[in-house]
NUTOR-975821 format. One record per atom (N, C-alpha, C, O): residue in three letters; y, z, x. Coordinates in steps of 0.02 Angstrom, whole numbers, padded with zeros to 5 digits, always signed. Layout:
<nubas>
ALAYZX...
</nubas>
This chain:
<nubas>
UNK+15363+13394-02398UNK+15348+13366-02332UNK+15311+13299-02338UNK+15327+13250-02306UNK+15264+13301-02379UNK+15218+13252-02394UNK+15269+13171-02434UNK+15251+13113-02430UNK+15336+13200-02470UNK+15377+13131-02500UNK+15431+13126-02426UNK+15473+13082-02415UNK+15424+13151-02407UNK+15469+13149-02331UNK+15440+13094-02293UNK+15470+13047-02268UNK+15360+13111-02292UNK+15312+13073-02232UNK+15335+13004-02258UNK+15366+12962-02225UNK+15315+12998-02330UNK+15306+12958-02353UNK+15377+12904-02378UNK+15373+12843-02384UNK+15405+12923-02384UNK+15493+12890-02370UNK+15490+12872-02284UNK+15513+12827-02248UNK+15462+12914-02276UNK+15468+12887-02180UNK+15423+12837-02167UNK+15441+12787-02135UNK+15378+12843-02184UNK+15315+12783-02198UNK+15351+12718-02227UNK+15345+12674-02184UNK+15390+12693-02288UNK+15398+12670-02304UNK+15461+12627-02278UNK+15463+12568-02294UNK+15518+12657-02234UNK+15562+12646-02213UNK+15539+12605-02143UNK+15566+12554-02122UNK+15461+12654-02105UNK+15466+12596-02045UNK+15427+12547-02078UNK+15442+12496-02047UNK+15386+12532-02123UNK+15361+12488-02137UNK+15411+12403-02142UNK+15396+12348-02119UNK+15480+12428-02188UNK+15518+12378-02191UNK+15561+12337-02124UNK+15588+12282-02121UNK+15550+12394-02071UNK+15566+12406-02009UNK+15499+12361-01979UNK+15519+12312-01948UNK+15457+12365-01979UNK+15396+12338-01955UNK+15416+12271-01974UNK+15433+12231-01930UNK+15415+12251-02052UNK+15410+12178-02059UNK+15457+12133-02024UNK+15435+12078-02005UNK+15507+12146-02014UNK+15574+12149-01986UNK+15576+12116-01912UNK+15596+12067-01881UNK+15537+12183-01905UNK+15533+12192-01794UNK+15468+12116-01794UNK+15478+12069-01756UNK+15421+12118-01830UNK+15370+12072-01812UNK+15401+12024-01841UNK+15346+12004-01859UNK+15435+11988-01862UNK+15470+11920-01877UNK+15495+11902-01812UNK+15473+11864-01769UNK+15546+11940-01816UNK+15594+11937-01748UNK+15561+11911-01670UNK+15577+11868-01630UNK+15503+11965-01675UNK+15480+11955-01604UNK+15418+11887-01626UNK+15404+11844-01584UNK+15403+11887-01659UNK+15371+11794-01672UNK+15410+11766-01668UNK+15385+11713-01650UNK+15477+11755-01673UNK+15493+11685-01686UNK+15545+11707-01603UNK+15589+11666-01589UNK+15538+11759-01561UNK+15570+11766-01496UNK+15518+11735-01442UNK+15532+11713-01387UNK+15452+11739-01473UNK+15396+11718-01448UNK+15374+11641-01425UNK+15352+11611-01376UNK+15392+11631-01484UNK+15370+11567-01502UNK+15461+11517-01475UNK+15462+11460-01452UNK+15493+11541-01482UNK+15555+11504-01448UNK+15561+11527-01370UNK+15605+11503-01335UNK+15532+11557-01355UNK+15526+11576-01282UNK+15599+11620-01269UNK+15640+11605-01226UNK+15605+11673-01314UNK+15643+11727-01281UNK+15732+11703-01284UNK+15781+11718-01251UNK+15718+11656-01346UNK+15779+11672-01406UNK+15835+11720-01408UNK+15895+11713-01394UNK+15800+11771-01428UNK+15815+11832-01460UNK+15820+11880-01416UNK+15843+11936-01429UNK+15799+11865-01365UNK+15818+11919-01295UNK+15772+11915-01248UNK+15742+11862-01246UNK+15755+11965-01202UNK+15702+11954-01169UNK+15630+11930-01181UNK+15602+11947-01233UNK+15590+11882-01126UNK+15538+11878-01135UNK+15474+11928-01106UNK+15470+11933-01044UNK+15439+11954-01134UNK+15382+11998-01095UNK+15310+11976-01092UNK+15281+11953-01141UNK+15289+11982-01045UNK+15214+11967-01046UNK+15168+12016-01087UNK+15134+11995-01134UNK+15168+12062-01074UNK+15144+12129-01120UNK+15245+12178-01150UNK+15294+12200-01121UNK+15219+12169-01221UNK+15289+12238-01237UNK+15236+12278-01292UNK+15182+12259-01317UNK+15274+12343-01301UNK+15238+12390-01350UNK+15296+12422-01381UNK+15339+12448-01346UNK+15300+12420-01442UNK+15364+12449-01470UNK+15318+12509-01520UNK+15275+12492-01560UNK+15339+12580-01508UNK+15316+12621-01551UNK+15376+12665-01587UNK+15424+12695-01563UNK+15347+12655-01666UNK+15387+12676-01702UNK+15375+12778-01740UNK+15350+12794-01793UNK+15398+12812-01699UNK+15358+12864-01719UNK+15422+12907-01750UNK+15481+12905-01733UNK+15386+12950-01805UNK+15412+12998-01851UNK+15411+13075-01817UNK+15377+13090-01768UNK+15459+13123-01857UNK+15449+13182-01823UNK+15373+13215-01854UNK+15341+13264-01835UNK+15361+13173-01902UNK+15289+13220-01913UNK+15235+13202-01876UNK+15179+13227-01879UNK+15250+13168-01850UNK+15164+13143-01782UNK+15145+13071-01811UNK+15120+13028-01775UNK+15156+13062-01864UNK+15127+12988-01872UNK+15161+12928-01853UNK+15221+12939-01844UNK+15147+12877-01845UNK+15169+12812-01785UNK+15138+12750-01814UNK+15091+12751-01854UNK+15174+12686-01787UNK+15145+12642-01791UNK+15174+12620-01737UNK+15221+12648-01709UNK+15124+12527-01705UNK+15153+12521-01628UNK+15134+12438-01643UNK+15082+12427-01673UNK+15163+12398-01629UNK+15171+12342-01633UNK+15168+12321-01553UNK+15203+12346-01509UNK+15120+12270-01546UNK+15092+12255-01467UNK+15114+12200-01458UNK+15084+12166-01500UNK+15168+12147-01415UNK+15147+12071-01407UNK+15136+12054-01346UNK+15186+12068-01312UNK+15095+12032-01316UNK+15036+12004-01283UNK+15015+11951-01275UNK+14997+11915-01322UNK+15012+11927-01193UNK+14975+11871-01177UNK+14894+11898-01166UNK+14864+11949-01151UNK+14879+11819-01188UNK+14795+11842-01197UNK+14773+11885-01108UNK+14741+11933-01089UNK+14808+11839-01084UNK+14778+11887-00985UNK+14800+11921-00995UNK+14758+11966-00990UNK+14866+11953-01015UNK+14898+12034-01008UNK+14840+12079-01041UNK+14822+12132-01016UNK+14818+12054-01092UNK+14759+12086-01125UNK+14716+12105-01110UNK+14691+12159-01125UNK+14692+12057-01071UNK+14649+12057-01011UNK+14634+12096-00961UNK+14588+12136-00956UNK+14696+12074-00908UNK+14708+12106-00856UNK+14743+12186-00828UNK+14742+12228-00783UNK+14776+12167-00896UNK+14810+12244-00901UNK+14748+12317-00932UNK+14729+12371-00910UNK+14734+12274-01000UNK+14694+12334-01050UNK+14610+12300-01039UNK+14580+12300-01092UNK+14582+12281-01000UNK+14519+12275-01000UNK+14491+12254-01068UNK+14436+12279-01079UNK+14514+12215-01118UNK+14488+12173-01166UNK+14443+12122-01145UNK+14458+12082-01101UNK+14394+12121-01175UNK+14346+12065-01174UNK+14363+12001-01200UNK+14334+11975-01248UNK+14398+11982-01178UNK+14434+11909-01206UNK+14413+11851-01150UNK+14392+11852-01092UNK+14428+11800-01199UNK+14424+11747-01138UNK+14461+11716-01120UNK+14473+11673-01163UNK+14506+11707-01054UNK+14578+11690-01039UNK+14584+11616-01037UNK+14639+11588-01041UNK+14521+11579-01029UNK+14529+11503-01024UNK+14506+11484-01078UNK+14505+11422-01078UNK+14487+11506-01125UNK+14468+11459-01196UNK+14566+11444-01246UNK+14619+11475-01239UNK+14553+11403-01278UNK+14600+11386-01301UNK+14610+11425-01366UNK+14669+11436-01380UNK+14555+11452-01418UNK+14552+11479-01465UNK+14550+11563-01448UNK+14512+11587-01406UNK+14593+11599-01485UNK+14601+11648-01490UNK+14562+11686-01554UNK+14569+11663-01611UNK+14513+11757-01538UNK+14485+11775-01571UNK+14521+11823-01621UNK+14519+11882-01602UNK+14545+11816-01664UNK+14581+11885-01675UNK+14527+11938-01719UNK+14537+11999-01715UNK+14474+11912-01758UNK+14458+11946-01772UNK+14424+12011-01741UNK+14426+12069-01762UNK+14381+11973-01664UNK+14383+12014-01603UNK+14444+12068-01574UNK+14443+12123-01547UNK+14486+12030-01591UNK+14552+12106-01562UNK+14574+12147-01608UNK+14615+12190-01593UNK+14546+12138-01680UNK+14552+12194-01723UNK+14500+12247-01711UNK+14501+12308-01704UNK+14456+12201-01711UNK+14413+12247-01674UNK+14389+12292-01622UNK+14346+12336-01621UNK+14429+12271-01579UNK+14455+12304-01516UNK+14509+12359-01503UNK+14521+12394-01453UNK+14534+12354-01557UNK+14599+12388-01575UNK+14603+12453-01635UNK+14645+12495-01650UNK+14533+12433-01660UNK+14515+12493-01703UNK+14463+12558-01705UNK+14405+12539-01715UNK+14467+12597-01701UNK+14447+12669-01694UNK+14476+12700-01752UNK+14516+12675-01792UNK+14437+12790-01751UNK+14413+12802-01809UNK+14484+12838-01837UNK+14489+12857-01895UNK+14539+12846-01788UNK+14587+12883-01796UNK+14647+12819-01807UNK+14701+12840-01827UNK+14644+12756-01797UNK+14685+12712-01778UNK+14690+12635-01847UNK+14638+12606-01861UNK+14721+12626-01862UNK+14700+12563-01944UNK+14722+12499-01900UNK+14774+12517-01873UNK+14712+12451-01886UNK+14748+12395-01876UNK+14778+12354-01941UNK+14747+12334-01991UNK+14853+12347-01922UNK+14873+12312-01999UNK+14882+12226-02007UNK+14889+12181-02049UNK+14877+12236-01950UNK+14892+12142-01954UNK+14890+12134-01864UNK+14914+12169-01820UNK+14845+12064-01863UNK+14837+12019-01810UNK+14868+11954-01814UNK+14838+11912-01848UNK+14935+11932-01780UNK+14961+11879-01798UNK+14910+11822-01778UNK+14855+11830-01752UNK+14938+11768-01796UNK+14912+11689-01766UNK+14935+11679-01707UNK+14996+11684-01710UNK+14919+11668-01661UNK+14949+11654-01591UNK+14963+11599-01598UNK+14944+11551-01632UNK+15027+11619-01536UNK+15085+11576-01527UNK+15093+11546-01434UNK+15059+11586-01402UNK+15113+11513-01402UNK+15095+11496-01340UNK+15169+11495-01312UNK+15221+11473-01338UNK+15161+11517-01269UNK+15222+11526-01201UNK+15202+11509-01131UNK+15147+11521-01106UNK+15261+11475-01095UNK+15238+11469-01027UNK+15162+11419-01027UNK+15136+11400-00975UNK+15140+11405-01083UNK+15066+11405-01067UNK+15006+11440-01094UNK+14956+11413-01116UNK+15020+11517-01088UNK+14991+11551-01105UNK+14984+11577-01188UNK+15037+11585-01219UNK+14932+11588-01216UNK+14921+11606-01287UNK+14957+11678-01296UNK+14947+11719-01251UNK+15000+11698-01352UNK+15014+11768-01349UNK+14996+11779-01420UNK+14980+11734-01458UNK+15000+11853-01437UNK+14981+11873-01499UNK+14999+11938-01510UNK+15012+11979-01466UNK+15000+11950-01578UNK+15031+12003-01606UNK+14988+12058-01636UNK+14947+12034-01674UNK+14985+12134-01630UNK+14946+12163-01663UNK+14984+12246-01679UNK+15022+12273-01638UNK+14965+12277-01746UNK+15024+12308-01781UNK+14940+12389-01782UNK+14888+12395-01814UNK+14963+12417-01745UNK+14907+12480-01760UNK+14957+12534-01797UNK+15012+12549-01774UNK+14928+12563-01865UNK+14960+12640-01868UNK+14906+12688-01856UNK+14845+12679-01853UNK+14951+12757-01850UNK+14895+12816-01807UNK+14953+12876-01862UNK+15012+12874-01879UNK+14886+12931-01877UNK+14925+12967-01911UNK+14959+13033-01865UNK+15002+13074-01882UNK+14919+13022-01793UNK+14944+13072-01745UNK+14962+13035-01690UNK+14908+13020-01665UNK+14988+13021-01670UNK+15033+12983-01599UNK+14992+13041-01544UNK+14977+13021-01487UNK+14982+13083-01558UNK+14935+13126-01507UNK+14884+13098-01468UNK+14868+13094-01409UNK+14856+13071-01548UNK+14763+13057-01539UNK+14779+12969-01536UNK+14731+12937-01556UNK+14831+12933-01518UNK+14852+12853-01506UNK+14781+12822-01477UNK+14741+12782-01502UNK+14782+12865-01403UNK+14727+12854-01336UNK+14652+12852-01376UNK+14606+12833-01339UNK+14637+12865-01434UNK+14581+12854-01458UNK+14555+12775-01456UNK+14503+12757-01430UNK+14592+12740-01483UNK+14595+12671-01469UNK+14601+12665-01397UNK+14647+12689-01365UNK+14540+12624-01365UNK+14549+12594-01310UNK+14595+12567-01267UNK+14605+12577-01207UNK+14630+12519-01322UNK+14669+12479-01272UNK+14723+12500-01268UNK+14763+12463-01241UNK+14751+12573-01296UNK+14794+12638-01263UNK+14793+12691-01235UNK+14839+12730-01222UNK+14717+12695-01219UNK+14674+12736-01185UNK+14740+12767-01103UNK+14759+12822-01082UNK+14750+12712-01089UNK+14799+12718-01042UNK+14882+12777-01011UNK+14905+12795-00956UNK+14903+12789-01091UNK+14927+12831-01120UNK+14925+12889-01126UNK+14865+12901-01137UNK+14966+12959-01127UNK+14960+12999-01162UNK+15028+13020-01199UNK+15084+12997-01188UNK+15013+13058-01234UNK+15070+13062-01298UNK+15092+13136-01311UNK+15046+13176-01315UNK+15135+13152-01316UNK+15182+13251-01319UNK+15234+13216-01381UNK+15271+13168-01387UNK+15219+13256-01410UNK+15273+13269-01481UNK+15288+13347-01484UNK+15262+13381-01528UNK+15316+13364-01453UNK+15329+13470-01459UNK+15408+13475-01515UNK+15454+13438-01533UNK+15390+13528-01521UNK+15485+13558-01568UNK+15495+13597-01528UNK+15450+13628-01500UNK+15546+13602-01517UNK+15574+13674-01457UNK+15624+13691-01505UNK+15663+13644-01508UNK+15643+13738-01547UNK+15714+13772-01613UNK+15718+13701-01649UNK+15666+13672-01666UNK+15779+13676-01660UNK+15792+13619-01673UNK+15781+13563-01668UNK+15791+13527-01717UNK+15750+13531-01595UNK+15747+13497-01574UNK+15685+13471-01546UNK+15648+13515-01523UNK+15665+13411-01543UNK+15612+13375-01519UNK+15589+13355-01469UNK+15617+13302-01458UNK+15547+13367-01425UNK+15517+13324-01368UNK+15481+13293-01366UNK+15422+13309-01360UNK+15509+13214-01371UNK+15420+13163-01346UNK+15430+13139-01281UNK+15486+13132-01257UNK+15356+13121-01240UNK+15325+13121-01193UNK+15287+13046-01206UNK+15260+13030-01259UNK+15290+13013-01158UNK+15248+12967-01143UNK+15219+12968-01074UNK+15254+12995-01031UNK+15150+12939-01051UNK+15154+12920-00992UNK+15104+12895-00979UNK+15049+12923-00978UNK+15123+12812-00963UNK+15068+12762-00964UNK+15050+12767-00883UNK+15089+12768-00835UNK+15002+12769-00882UNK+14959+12766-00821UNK+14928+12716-00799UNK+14968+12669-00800UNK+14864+12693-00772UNK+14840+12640-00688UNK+14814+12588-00788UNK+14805+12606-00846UNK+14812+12528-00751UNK+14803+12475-00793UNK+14720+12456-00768UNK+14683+12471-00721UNK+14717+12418-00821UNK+14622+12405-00813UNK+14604+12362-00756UNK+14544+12354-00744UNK+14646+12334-00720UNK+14622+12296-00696UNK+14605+12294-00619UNK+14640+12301-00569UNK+14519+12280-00631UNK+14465+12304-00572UNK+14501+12242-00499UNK+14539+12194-00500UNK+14468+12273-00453UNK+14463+12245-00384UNK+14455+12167-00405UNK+14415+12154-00450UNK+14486+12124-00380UNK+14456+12044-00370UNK+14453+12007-00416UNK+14436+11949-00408UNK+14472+12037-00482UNK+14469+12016-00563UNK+14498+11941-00573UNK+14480+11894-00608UNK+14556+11954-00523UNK+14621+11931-00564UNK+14612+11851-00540UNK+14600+11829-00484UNK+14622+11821-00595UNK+14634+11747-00592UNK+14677+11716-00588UNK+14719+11745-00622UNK+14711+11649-00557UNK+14771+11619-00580UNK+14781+11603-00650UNK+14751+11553-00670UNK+14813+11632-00689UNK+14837+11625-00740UNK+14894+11600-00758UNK+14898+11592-00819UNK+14950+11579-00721UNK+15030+11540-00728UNK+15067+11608-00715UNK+15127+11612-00729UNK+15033+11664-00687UNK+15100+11698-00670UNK+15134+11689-00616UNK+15107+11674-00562UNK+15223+11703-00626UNK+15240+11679-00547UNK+15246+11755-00527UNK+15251+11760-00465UNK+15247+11800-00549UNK+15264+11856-00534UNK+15322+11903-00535UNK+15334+11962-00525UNK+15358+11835-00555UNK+15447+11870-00619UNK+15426+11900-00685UNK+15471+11912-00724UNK+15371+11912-00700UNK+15361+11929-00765UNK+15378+12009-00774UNK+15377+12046-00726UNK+15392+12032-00840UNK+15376+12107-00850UNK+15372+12113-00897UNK+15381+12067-00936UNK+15351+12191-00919UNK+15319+12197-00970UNK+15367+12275-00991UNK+15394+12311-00949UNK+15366+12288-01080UNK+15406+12352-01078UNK+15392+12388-01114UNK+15357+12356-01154UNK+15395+12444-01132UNK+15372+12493-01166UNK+15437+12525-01214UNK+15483+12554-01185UNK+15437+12519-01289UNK+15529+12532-01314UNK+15482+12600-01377UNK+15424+12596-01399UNK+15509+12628-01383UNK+15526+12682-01416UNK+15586+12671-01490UNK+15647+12661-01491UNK+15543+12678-01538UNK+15608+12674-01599UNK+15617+12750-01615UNK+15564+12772-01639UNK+15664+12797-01611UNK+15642+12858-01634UNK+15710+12869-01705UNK+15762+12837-01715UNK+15677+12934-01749UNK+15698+12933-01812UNK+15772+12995-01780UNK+15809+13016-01824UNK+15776+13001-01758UNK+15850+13059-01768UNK+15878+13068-01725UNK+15837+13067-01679UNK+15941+13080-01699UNK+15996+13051-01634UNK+15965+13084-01573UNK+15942+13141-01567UNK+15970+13033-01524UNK+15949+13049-01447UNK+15986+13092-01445UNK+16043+13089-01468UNK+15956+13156-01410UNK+16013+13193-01348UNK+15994+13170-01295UNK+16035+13184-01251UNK+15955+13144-01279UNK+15928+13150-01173UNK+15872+13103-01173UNK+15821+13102-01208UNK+15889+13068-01130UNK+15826+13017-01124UNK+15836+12993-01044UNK+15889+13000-01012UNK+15777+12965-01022UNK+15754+12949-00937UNK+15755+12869-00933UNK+15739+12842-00880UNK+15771+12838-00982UNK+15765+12744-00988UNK+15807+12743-00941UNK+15855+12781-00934UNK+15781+12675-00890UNK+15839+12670-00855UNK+15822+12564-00856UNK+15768+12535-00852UNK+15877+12539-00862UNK+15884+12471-00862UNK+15839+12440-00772UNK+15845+12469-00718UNK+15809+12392-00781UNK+15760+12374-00734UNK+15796+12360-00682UNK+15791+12382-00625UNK+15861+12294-00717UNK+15877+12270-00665UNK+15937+12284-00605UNK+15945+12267-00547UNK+15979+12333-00661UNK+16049+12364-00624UNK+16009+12457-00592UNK+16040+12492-00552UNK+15957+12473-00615UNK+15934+12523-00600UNK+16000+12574-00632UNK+16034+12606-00592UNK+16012+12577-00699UNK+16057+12617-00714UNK+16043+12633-00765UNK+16008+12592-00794UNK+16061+12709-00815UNK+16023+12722-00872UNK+16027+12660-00927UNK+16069+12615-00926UNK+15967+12669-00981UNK+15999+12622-01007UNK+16026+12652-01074UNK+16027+12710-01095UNK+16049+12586-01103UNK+16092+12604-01168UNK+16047+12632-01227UNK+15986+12634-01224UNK+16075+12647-01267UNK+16041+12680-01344UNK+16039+12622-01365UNK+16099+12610-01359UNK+16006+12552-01397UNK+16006+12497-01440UNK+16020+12526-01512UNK+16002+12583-01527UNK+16058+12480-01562UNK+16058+12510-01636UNK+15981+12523-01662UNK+15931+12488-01669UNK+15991+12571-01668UNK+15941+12600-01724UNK+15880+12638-01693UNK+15819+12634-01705UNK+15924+12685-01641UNK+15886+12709-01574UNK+15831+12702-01560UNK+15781+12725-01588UNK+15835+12658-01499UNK+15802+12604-01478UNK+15803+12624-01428UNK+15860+12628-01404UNK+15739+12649-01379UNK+15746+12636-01287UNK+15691+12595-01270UNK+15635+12590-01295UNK+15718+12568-01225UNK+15663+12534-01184UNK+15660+12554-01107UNK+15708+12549-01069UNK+15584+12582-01085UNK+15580+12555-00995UNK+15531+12508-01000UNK+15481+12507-01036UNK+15558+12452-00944UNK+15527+12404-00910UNK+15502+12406-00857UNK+15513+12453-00819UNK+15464+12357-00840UNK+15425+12369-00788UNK+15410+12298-00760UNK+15407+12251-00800UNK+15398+12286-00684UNK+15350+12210-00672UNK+15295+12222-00694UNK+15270+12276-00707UNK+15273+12168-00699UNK+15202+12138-00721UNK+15166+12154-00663UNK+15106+12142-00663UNK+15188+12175-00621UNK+15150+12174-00548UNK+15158+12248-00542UNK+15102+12273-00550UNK+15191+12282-00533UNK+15178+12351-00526UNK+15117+12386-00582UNK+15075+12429-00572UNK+15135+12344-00649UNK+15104+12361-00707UNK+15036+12363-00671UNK+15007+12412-00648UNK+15023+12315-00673UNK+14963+12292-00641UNK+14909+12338-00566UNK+14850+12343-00550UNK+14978+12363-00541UNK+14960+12384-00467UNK+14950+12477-00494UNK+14933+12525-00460UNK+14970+12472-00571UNK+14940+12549-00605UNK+14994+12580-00578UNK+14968+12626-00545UNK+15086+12585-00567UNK+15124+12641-00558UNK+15140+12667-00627UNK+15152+12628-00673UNK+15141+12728-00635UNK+15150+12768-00665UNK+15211+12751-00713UNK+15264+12745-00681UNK+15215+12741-00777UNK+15307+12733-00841UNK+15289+12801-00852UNK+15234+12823-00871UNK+15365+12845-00834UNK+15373+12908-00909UNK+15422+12912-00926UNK+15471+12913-00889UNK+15421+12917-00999UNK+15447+12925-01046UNK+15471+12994-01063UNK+15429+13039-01068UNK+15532+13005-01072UNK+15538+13055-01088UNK+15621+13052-01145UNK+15672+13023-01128UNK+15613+13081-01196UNK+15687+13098-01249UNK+15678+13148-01267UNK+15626+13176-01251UNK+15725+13177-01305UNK+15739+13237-01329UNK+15791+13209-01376UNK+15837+13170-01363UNK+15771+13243-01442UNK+15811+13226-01504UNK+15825+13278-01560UNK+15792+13329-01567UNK+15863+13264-01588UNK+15888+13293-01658UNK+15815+13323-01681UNK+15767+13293-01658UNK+15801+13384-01726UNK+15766+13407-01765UNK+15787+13358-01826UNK+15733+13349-01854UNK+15820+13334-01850UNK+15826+13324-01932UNK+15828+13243-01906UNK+15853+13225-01852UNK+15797+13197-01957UNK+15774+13125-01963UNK+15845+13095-01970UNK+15874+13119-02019UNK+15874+13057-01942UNK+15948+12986-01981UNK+15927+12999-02060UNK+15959+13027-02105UNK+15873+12973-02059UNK+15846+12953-02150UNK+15870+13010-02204UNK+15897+13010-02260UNK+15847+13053-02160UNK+15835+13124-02194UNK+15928+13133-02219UNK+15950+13134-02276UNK+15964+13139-02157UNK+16019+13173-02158UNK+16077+13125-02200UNK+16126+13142-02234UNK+16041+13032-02178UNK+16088+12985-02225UNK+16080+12988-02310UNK+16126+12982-02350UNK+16007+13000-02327UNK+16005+13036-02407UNK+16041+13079-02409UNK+16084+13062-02449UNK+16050+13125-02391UNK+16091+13185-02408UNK+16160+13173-02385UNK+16197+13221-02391UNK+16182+13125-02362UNK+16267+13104-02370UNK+16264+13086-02418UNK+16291+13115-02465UNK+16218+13012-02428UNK+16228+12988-02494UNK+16217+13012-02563UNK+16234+12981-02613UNK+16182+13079-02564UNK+16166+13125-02616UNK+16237+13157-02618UNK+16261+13168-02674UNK+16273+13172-02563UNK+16333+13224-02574UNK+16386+13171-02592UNK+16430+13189-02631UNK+16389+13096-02565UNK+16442+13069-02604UNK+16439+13062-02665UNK+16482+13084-02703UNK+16383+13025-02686UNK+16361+13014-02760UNK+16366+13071-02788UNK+16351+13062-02847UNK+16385+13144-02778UNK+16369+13215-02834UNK+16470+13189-02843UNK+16504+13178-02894UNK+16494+13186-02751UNK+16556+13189-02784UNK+16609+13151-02809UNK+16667+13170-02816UNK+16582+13088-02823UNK+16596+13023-02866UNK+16574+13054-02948UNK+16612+13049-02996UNK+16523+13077-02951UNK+16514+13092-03003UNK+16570+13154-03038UNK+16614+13149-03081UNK+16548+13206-03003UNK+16613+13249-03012UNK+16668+13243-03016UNK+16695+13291-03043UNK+16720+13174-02990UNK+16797+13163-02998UNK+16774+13113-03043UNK+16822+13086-03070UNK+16711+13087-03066UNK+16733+13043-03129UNK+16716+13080-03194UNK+16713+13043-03243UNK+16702+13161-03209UNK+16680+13212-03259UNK+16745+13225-03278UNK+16771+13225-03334UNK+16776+13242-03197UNK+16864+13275-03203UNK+16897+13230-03242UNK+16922+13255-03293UNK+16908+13155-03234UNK+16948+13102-03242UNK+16937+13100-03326UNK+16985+13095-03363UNK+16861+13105-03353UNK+16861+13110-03425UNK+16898+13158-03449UNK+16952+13153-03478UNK+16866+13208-03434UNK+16876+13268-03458UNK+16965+13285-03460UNK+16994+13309-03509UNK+16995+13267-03398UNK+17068+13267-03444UNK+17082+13223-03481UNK+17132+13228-03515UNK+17045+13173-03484UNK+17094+13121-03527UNK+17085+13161-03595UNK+17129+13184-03632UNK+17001+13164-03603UNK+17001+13178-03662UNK+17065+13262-03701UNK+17092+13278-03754UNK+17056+13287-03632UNK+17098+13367-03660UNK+17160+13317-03671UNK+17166+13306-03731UNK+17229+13268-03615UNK+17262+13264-03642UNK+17287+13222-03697UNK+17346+13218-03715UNK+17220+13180-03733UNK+17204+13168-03808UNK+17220+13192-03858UNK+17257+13169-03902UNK+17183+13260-03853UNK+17170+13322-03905UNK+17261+13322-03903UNK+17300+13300-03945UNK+17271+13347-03852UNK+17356+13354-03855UNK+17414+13320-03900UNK+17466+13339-03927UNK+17380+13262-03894UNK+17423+13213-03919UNK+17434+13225-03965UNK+17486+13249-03986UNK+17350+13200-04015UNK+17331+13202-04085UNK+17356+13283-04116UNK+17382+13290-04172UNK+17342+13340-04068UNK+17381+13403-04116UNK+17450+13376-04120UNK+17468+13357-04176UNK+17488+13370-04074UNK+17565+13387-04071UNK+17589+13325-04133UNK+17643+13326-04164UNK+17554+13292-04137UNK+17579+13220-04176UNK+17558+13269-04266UNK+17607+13283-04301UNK+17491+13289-04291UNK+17489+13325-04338UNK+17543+13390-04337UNK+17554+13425-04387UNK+17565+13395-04289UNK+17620+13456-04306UNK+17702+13434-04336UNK+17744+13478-04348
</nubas>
């Protein structure tokens, strides 16, 4: 179980470096690579409870959304402050990018792993959250459901939003969807499975804000992609090996053949 975790560990990690390139340089080109979000949260979680969640963020979304002590009009971004903000006793922060600016606004990147997706909400600025990982026989249930956002009566400043903005919440999960509640923002229709099962719900920046309720809900495979693609590739490789034992093995018998019948 423990070289399982840990193959799973290692797989989102390469997955991590990957996803945080991508969304820097979607960032920093202003939404390149697909949509732009004011706040997104991509969590990458395993069937054993452990997770990691990659945040990108305008410094006000930070703000206004998660009650961070930041300062929305300075030009310098603290990061060592939002590691700090971001860490609790259950929660590691792995990296705080360099901010990058959009619209105007400063955004930034921050990579938390948690060894229980349960206990996520320990950290503050997911406090917002709660988290269900159950097995029912075979199969898996996770649960999300982000709840009212930090932000108090009268807070809110002009910051450059026009109020087209949104923000999304995506789910990477390890083993084939059966059932999921994503539904696309703008056609209001389910949405698709992305490669490498992928959901996302979206949301405005303004509802976000106004605290309506995202849930999340999938239901999946008991057994990991990872898990089940080793063991194809274990069963092809036994039987590559096996038709190339056969392929010797007669030659050599009809060898022997030769060499008797020729001494006879």
């Amino acid at each position: 179980m423990r070289a399982g975790a840990d193959r799973g560990r290692a797989g989102r990690a390469a997955v991590l470096m990957l996803a945080s390139g991508i969304a820097a340089a979607a960032g920093c080109g202003g939404g390149v690579f697909g949509k732009a979000y004011e706040y997104e949260e991509d969590l990458y979680v395993a069937l054993d409870g452990t997770a990691d969640v990659i945040v990108n963020a305008s410094i006000p979304a930070l703000v206004f959304l998660r009650g961070l002590d930041l300062d929305v009009e300075s030009s310098r971004v603290d990061r060592e402050k939002i590691r700090r903000l971001y860490e609790s006793p259950l929660t590691e922060v792995t990296r705080v990018s360099r901010p990058w600016r959009r619209n105007g606004r400063p955004f930034v990147q921050i990579r938390v792993s948690v060894s229980d997706i349960t206990r996520l909400p320990a950290a503050a600025p997911f406090a917002w959250s709660a988290y269900e990982l159950d097995r029912t026989g075979s199969e898996f249930i996770f649960r999300q459901t982000v709840g009212p956002s930090a932000l108090r009566p009268g807070a809110l400043r002009n910051v450059g939003w026009t109020g087209g903005e949104v923000v999304a919440f995506r789910v990477h999960l390890p083993s084939r969807i059966l059932e999921h509640n994503a539904r696309d923002l703008e056609q209001d229709v389910p949405s698709d499975i992305a490669r490498g099962n992928i959901l996302a719900w979206e949301q405005r920046l303004t509802d976000r804000l106004d605290g309506r309720p995202v849930r999340i809900q999938v239901r999946m495979d008991g057994q990991s992609i990872l898990y089940r693609t080793l063991w194809l590739f274990a069963g092809a490789f036994g039987a590559a090996v096996l038709l190339l034992g056969t392929i010797v093995w007669l030659t050599l018998r009809k060898g022997s053949r030769q060499t008797l019948n020729a001494e006879r």
